[in-house]
C-alpha positions as CSV (number, residue, x, y, z in Angstrom):
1,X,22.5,14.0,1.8
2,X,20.2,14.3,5.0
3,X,20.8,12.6,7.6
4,X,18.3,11.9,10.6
5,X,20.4,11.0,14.1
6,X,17.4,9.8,16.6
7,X,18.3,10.7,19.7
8,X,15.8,9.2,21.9
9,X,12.3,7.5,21.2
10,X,10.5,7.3,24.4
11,X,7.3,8.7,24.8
12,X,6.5,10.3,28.6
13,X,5.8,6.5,30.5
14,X,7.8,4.9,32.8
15,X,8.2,2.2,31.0
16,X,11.6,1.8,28.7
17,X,13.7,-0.6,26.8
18,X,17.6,-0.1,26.3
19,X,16.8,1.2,22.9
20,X,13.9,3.1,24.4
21,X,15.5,5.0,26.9
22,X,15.5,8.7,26.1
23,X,12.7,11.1,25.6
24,X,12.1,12.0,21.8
25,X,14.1,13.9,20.5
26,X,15.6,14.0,16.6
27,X,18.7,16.1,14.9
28,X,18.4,16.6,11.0
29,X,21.6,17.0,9.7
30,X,22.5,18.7,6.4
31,X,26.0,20.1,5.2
32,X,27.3,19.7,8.9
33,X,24.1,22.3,10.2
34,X,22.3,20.6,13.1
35,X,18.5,21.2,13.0
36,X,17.4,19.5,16.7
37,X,13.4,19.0,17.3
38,X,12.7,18.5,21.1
39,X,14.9,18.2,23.9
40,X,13.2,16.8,27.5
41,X,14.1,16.2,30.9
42,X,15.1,12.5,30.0
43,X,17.8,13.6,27.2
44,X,21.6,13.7,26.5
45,X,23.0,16.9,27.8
46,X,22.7,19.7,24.9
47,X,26.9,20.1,25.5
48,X,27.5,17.3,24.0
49,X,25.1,17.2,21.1
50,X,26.1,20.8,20.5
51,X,23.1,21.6,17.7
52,X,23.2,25.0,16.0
53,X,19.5,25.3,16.6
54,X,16.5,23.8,18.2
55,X,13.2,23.1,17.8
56,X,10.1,22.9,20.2
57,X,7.0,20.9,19.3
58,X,4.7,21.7,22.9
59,X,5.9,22.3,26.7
60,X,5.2,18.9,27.8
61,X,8.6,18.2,29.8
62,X,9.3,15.3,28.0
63,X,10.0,17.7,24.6
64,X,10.4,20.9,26.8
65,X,13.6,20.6,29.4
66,X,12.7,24.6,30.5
67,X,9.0,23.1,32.0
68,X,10.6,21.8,35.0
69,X,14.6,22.1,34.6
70,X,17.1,25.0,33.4
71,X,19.2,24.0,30.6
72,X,22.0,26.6,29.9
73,X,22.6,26.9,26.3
74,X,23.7,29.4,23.4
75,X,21.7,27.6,21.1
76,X,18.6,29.5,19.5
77,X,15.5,27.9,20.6
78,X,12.4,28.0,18.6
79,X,9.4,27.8,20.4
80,X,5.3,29.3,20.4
81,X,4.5,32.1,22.5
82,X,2.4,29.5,24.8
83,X,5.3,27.0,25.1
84,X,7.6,29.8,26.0
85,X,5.8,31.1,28.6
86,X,4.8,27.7,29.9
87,X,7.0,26.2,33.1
88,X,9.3,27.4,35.7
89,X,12.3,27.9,33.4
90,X,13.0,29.7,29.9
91,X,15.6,28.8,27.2
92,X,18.0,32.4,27.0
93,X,18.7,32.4,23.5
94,X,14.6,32.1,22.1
95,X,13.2,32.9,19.0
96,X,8.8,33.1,18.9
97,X,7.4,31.6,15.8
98,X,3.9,31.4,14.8
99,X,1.7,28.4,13.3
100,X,1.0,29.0,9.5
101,X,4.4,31.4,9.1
102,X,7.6,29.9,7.7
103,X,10.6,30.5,8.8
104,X,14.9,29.9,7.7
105,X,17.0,28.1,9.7
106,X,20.2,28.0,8.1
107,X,19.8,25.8,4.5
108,X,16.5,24.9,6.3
109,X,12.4,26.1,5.6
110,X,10.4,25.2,8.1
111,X,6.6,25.2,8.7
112,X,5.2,24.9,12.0
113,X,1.4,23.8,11.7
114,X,-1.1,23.4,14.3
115,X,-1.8,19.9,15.5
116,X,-4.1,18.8,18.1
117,X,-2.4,16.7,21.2
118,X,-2.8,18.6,24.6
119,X,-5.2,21.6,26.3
120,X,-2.8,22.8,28.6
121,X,0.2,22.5,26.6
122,X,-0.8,23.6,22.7
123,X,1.6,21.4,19.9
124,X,2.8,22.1,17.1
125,X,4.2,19.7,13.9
126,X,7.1,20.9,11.7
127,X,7.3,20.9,7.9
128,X,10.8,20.8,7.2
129,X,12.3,21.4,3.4
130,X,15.4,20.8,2.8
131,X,17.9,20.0,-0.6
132,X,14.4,19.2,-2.1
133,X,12.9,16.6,0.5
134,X,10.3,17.6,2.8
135,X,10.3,16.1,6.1
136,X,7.2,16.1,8.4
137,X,7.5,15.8,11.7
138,X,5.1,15.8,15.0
139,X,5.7,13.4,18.0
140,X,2.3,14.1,20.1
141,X,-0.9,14.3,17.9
142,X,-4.5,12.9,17.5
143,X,-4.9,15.1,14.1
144,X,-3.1,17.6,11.9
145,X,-5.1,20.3,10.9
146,X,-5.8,21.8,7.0
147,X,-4.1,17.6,6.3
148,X,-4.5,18.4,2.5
149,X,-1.8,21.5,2.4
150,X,0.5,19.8,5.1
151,X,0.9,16.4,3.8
152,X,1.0,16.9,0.4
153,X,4.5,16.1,-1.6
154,X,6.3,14.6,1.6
155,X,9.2,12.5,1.3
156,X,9.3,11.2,4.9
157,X,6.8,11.2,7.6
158,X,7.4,11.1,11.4
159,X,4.6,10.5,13.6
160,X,3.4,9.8,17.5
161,X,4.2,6.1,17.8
162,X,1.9,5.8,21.3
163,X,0.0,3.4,20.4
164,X,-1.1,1.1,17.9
165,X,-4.7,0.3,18.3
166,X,-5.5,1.0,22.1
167,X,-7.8,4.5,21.8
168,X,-5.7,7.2,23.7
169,X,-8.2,10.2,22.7
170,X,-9.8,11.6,25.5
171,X,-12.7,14.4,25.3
172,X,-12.8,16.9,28.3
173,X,-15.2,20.3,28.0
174,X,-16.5,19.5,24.2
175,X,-12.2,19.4,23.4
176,X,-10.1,16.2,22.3
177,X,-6.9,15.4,23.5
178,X,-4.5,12.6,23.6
179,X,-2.5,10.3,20.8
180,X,-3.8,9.1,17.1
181,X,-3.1,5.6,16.4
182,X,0.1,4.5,14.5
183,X,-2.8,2.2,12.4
184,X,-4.3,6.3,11.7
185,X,-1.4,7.9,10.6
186,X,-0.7,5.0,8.2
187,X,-4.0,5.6,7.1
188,X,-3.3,9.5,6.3
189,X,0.4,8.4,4.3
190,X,-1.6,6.2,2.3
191,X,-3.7,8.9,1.2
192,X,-1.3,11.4,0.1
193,X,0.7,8.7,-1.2
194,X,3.9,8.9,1.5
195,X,6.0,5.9,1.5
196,X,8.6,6.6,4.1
197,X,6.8,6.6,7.2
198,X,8.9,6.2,10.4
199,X,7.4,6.4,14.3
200,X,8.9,7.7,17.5
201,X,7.6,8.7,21.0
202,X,7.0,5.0,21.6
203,X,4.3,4.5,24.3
204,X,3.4,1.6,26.1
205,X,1.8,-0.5,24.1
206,X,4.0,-0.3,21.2
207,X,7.0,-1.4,23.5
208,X,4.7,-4.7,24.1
209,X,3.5,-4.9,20.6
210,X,6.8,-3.7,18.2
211,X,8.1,-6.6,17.1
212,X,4.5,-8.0,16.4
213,X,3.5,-5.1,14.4
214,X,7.2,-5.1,12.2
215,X,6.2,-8.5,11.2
216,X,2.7,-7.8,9.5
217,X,3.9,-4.2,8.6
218,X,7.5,-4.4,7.8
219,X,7.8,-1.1,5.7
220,X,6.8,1.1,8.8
221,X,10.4,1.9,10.7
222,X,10.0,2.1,14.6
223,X,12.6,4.6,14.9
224,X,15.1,3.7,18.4
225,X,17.2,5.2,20.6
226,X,20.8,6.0,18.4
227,X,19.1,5.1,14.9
228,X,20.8,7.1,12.0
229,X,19.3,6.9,8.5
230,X,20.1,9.3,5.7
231,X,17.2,10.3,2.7
């Protein structure tokens, strides 16, 4: 069984609820291996959720403690080159992985793929397979690139829960940047025919608009602060 411990849900606003408190942030457990993705300035101290290794999406602080804070640590930490080398700290025990190259991590096969969310701070999403499920997962994205090989047979998709409908894609230089809408990456699950779609990084107009959007949607999960599901 894998089980998927949510550690913290808020995307990088001010604003928070009590079940929106921490910065995103997720541990995949399987056979008592801890597979973290993301740990940010606004996170429970890596001590005490003592992972066996972690995962880094982009150097935006909110995923990336080392962009503005040191966080001492034994754990590996996977990163891109450009994260790495991004901010005024750097994890001690890192490991460089590329986009398009898979990788082990323990029982774990992981993908990273290129997504497009920042200039300054390049992200990447994580195909994760695992006892036969494949989990996707990318917090901070307006599109996935080459959709057709990374979507295809997933059994649970998690995805930038910014905003709903509000357009938070901005162009700068001839480049876009910025957030998809949750209404978008439903759109994509449809088409490759995922089911088990769940959001995190929960921006500000979802916090005003969740319990709205449950009602006329109530198979997409809003993932919060603490949730534990298993698949």
């Amino acid at each position: 069984m894998i089980r998927l411990n949510f550690l913290g849900t808020r995307g990088f606003i001010e604003e928070y609820t009590k079940q929106h408190k921490y910065h995103s942030s997720v541990i995949i457990e399987y056979k008592n291996f801890k597979l973290m993705i993301d740990h940010g300035i606004k996170s429970r101290p890596l001590k005490k959720l003592n992972p066996d290794a972690i995962l880094i999406t982009h150097a935006h602080p909110d995923h990336y403690i080392w962009a503005e804070k040191n966080a001492e640590s034994k754990t590996p930490v996977y990163t891109s080159k450009k994260t790495f080398e991004y901010g005024k700290f750097k994890p001690k025990n890192y490991k460089i992985i590329k986009s398009g190259k898979k990788f082990k991590v323990g029982l774990f096969t992981i993908l990273p793929y290129k997504v497009i969310h920042s200039l300054i701070c390049p992200a990447i999403g994580f195909r994760i397979s695992v006892n036969k499920k494949v989990i996707i997962y990318n917090p901070d994205l307006i599109e996935i690139l080459n959709k057709n090989k990374i979507l295809k047979k997933i059994d649970c998709y998690i995805g930038d829960g910014s905003c709903i409908r509000a357009n938070l894609v901005r162009k700068r230089g001839g480049n876009f940047f910025g957030h998809a809408r949750i209404a978008t990456q439903i759109n994509w699950c449809k088409k490759f025919g995922i089911k088990n779609i769940i959001f995190t990084h929960i921006g500000k107009e979802t916090l005003r608009k969740e319990k709205e959007f449950k009602e006329k949607c109530p198979g997409i999960i809003f993932a919060y602060d603490g949730m534990k599901i298993k698949i």
